[in-house]
N, C-alpha and C positions, 0 to 999 in steps of 0.2 A: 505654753506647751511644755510637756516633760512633765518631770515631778514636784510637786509642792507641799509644802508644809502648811498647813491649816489651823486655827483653833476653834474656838467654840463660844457660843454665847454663854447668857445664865442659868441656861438650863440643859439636859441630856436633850439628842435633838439623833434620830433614827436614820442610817446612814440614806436607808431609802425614800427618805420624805426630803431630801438634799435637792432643790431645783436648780437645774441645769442649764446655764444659759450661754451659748446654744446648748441646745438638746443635743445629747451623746457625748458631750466632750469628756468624759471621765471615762476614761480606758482602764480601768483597775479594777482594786480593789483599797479598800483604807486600810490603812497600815498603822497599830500603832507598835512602840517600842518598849518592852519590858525585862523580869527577870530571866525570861524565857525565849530570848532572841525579838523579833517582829510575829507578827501577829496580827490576822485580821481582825478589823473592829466591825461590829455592827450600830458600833454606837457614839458618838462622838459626847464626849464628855468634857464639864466647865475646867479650867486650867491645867488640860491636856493639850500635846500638839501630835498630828496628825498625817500620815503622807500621802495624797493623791496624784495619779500621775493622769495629763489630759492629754485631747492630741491638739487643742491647739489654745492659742485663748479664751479667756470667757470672765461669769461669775459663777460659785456658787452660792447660793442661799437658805440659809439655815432658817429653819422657823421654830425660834423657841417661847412663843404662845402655849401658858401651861393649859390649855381648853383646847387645845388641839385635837381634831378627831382621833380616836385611835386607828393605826397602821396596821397593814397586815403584817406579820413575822419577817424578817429579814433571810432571805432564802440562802442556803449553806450552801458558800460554794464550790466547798471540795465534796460534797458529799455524791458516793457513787466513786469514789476515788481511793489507792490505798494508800498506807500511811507508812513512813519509815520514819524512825524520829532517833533523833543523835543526842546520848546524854555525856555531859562530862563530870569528870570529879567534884565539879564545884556544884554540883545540881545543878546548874544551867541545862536548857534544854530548846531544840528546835525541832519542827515537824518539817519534812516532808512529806511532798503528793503526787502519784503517777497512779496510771490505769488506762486503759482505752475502753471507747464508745462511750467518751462522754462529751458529747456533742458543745462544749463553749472556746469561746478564742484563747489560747496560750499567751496574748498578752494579759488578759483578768489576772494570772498569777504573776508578773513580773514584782520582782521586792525593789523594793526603796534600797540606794547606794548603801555600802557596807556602814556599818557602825563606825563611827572614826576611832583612832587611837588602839587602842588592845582589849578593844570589848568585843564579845563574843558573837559570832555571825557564822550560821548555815546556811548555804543553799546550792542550786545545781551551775553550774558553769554559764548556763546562758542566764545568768543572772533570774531565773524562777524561783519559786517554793514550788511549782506543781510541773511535770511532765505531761504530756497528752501525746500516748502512744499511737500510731496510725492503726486503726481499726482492718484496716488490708495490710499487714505489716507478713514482709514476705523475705524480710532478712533481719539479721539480728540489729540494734540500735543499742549504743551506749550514751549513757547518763553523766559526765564527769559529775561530782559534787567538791566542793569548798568548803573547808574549814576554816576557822581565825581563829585564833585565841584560845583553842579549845584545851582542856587540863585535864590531863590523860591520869588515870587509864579511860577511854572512854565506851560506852556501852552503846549500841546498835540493836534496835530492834523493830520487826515490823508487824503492819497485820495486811496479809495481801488476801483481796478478794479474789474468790476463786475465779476464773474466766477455761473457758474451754479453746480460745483463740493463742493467748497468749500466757509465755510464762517466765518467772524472772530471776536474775541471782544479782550478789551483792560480789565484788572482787577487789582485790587491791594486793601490793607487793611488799611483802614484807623487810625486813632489817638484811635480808639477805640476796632482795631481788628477785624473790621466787614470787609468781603470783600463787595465789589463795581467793579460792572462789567456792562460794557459797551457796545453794540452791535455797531461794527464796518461796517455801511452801505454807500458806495460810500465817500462822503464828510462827516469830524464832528471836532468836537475840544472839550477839555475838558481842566478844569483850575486845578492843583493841590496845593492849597494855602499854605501847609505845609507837611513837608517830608514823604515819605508813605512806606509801606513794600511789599515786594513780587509783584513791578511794572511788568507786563508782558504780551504777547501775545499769545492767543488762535488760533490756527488752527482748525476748527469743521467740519466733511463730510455734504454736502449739504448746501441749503439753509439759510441764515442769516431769523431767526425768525421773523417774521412779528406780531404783538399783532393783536387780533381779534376787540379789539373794544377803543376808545379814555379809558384812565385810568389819574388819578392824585393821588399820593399814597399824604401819611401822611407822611410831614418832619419826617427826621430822624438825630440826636436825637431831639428829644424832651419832656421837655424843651430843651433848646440848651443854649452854650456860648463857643467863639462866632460863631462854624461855624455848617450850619447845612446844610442836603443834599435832595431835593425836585428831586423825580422821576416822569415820564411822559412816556403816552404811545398813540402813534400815529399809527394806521393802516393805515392812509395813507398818503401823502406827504402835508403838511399845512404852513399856515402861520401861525405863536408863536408868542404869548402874554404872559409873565409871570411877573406879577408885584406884589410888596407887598405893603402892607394896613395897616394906624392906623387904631384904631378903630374908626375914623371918618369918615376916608373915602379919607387921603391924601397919595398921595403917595411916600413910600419910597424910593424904589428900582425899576427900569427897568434890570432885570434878562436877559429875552429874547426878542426880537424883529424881527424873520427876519423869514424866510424859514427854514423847520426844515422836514428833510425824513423821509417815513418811518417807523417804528423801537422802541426800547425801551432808554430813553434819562434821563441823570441825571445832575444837576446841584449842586453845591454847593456855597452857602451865608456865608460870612462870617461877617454880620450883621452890612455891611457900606452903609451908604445912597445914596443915588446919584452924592453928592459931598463927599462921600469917607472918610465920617465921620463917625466912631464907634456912634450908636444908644444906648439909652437908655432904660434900662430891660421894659419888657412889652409887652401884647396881641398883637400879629399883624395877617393879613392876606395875604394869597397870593392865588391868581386868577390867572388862565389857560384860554387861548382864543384861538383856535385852528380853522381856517377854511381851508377847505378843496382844494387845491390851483385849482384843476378842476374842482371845485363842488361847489362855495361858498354855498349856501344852506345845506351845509354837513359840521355842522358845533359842536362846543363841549365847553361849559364854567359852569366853575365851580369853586369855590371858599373853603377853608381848613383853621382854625384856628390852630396859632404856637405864644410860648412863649418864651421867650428871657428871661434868668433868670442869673444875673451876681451876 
């Protein structure tokens, strides 16, 4: 019972032709280990090791008969699910999974104990790779997640399936204690340049918030040294411009550039120039260009003074 570590005969051998005796006793999913944190396998492969977790004793048996009839595909079983995946400096990488109304047990995703030592490991606080929100969800739910090892700056991004029931943000408390939260809409990515507290996911009934009208808050801190965090509010799906200014008029930093949903969106600078060069204490500006990606006429600029004080 619990988790175990498996190998493999002489040949690839398909997780679901794996005979189960008793029948049912693998409560998981196989796990293997890589550059990319855990991982499910579909495939158990020769001089690999493996982790499945049962719920009680048993055997299993592999059958690696190369005349073996051909299987059906091994069914994907996050799919229907959405995805937030955590990158670090090192390319290391791990996926997460949440969504609701997808009908399978929350044990299926439970991961294999942490990596030992100071290798790299993602996942949510009850020890999962996957969430499964309650389909009747009539208050909000949070997600803690866990990091190890991870080598910062790190990158945060997701792809959330639309749902008309429920909707989600990404939050956590920066160097300062301030929380920063995020509205989790379809596609987004967020950079987190130094280590943070209470990283986590929100589950909320109904629709993800939409802002009523284009907004550009006031960096926060400010002053600042050296990072500081510029918030934006898009009612509806635009093309982004977010660039900083001396006060002459040259420019520092290209922030944003591209298609941006949506939604309530924050960024943070950590006061390097375009060639990635720490800048020098001083007045600077940064300007919002938002045009409206069905509408260009429906358009939003505006410009905000921020101090750099070392």
């Amino acid at each position: 019972a619990g988790w175990n570590m498996i190998g493999s005969c002489s040949a690839p051998v398909a997780t679901n032709t794996i005979v189960q005796s008793p029948p049912g006793i693998v409560v998981s999913n196989y796990f293997a280990y890589g550059l990319t944190g855990y991982f499910i396998a579909s495939t158990i492969n020769p001089g690999y090791g493996y982790w499945v977790k049962c719920s009680g004793p048993g055997t299993l048996t592999l059958n690696c008969v190369s005349n073996v009839a051909k299987t059906s595909p091994v069914e994907d079983p996050v799919e229907g699910l959405s995805a937030l995946t955590i990158q670090d400096s090192k390319g290391r990488s791990q996926t997460l999974y949440f969504g609701a109304g997808v009908n399978k047990s929350p044990e299926l995703f439970s991961l294999p104990p942490s990596a030992p030592g100071e290798q790299f490991d993602v996942r949510f606080a009850s020890q999962r790779m996957a969430e499964l929100v309650p389909t009747d969800l009539k208050a909000a739910v949070e997600y803690a997640i866990q990091l190890q090892s991870v080598a910062y700056p790190v990158t945060i991004t997701w792809n959330v399936k639309n749902s008309s029931d429920v909707s989600y943000d990404i939050s956590y408390r920066n160097g300062k204690k301030d929380m920063v939260r995020r509205s989790m809409l379809s596609a987004g990515r967020l950079q987190l340049r130094q280590p943070v507290e209470g990283l986590k996911l929100t589950a909320k009934p109904g629709h993800a918030e939409i802002p009523l009208q284009y907004a550009l808050d006031q960096n926060y801190p400010n002053p600042f040294n050296p990072t500081t965090e510029i918030r934006f509010a898009l009612p509806v799906d635009a093309h982004v411009t977010l660039k900083v200014f001396t006060i002459t008029g040259q420019v520092v930093a290209e922030l944003i550039d591209g298609d941006q949903e949506a939604g309530f969106h924050s960024i943070t600078w950590d006061s390097r120039n375009i060639s990635s060069e720490q800048i020098s204490s001083g007045v600077y500006f940064y300007r919002l260009v938002a045009t409206d990606v069905n509408n260009p006429s429906n358009s939003f600029d505006q410009v905000k003074k921020m101090m750099l004080m070392k």
